[in-house]
DRENROLO-95615 format. One line per 2 residues: number of its first residue (from 0); for each residue x, z, y of C-alpha. Coordinates in nm, 4 decimals, decimal comma, padded with zeros to 6 digits. Example, Ala and Ser with C-alpha at 12.3 -4.5 7.8 and 13.67 -1.06 7.14 Angstrom:
BEGIN
0> 01,2300 00,7800 -00,4500; 01,3670 00,7140 -00,1060
! end
This chain:
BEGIN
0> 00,0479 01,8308 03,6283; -00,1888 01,7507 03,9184
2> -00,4782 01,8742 04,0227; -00,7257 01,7348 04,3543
4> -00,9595 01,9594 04,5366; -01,2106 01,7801 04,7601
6> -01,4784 01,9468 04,9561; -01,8490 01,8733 04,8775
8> -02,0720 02,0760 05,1067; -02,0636 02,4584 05,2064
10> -01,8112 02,6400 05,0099; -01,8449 02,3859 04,7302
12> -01,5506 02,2258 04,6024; -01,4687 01,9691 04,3323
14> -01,1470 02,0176 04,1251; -01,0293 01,7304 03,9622
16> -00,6970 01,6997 03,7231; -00,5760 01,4379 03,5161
18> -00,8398 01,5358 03,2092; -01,1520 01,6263 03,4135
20> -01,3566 01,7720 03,6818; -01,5307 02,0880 03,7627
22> -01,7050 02,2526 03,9945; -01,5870 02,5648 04,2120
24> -01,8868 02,7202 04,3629; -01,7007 03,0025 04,6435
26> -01,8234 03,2257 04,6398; -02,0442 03,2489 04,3322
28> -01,7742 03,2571 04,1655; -01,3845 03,2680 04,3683
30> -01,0971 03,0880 04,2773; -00,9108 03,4498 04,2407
32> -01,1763 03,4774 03,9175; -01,1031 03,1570 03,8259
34> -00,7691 03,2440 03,8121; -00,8006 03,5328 03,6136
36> -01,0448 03,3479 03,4066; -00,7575 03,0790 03,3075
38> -00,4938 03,3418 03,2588; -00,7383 03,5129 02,9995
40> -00,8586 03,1362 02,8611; -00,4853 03,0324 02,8383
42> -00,4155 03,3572 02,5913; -00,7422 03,2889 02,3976
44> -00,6771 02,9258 02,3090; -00,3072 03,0765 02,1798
46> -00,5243 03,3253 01,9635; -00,7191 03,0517 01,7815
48> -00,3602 02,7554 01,8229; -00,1157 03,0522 01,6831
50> -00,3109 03,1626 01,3270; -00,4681 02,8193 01,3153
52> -00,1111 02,7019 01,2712; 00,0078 02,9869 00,9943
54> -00,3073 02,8245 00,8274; -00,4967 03,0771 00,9219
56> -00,7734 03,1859 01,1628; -00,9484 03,4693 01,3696
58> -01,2958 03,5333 01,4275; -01,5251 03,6886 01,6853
60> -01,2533 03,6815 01,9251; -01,3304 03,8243 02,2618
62> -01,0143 03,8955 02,5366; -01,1007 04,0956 02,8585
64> -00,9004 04,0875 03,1111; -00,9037 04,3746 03,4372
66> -00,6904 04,3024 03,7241; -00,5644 04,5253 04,0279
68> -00,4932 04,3694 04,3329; -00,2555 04,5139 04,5954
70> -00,5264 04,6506 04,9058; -00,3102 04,4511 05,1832
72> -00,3015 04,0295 05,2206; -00,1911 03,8531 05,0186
74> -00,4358 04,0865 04,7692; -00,1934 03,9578 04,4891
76> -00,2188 04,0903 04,1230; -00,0592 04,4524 04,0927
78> -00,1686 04,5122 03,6988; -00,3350 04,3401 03,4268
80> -00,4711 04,5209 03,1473; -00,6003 04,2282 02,8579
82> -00,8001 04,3853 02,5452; -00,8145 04,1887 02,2656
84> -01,0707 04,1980 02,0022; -01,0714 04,0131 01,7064
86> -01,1563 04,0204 01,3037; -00,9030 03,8183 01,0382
88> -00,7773 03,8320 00,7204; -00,3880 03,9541 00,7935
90> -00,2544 04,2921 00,8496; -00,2175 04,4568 01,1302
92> 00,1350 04,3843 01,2081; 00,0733 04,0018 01,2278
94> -00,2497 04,0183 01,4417; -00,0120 04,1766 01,6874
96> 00,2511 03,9671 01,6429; -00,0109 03,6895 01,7542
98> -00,0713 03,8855 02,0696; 00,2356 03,9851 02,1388
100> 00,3523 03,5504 02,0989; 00,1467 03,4527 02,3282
102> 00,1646 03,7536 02,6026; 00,5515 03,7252 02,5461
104> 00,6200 03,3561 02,5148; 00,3135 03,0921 02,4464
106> 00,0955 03,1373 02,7391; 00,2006 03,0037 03,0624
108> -00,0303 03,1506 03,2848; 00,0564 03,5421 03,2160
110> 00,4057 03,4141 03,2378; 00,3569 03,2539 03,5606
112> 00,2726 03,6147 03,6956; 00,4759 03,8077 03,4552
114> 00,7499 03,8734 03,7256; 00,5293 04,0217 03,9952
116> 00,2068 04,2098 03,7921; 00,2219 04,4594 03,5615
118> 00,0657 04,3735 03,2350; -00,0713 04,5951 02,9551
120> -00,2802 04,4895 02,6483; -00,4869 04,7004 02,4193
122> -00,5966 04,5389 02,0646; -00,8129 04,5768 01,8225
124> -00,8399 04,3995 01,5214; -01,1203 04,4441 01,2288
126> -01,2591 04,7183 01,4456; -00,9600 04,9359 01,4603
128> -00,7921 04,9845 01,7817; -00,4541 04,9048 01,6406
130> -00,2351 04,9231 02,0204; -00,3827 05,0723 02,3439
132> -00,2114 04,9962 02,6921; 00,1045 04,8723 02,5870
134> 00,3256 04,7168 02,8655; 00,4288 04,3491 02,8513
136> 00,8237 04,3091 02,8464; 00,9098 04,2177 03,1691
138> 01,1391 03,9564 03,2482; 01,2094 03,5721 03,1734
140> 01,0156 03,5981 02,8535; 01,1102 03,6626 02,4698
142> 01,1786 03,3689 02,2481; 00,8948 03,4574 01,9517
144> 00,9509 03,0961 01,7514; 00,6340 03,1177 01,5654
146> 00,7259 02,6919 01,5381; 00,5228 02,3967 01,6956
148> 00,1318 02,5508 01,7748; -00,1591 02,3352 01,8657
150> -00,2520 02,5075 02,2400; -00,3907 02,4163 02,5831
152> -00,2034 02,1275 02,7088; 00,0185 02,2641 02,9830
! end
């Protein structure tokens, strides 16, 4: 994977990658948001690749994602709390099993920081609050084989 950041004017930069562009407009928007906006984007693709896969799918799916950073430089990420709301047709235990697959093994940018944050997720699925602030296994990650999902290209 690489990526190419070139300076356009001010504190305008353009990211390019092997796929695409985009535009990083600091700071509008910073690249620590845009961070925490692709770890929450990474989990939400596995939300739609994981069920899509099982043959079947989730609807008004919204994640939100609240990060603490430590008060001294480097600022890095000291928690993570993601809530996850979403409608479907399965019970319960497999709309967290979803969640927990892709906190625990799919998604490779909570895993990236998995080592150094604290991370918590709260879900609720067909309007019912199903798990509230439960901590993310810490470690080198689970092995969940849910089989070969459609994601996010790493």
């Amino acid at each position: 994977m690489k990526a190419r950041i070139t300076h356009k004017e001010d504190m305008k930069f353009e990211a390019t990658t092997e796929k695409s562009s985009f535009l990083i407009d600091c700071p509008v928007i910073s690249p620590i948001e845009y961070f925490l906006s692709a770890i929450i984007a990474c989990s939400a693709s596995d939300m739609i690749a994981i069920p899509k896969s099982q043959g079947r799918s989730v609807s008004n799916l919204v994640v939100d994602g609240d990060a603490t950073r430590a008060e001294d430089f480097p600022k890095k990420f000291v928690s993570l709390k993601l809530d996850y709301k979403f409608d479907s047709d399965v019970d319960d235990i497999t709309a967290t099993r979803w969640v927990m697959a892709s906190v625990e093994t799919y998604c490779s940018t909570i895993n990236t920081i998995r080592e150094t944050t604290k991370i918590y997720y709260s879900i609720t699925h067909n309007g019912k609050l199903i798990r509230e602030n439960e901590e993310m296994i810490s470690g080198g990650g689970s092995n969940i084989d849910l089989g070969e999902i459609e994601s996010c290209p790493s």
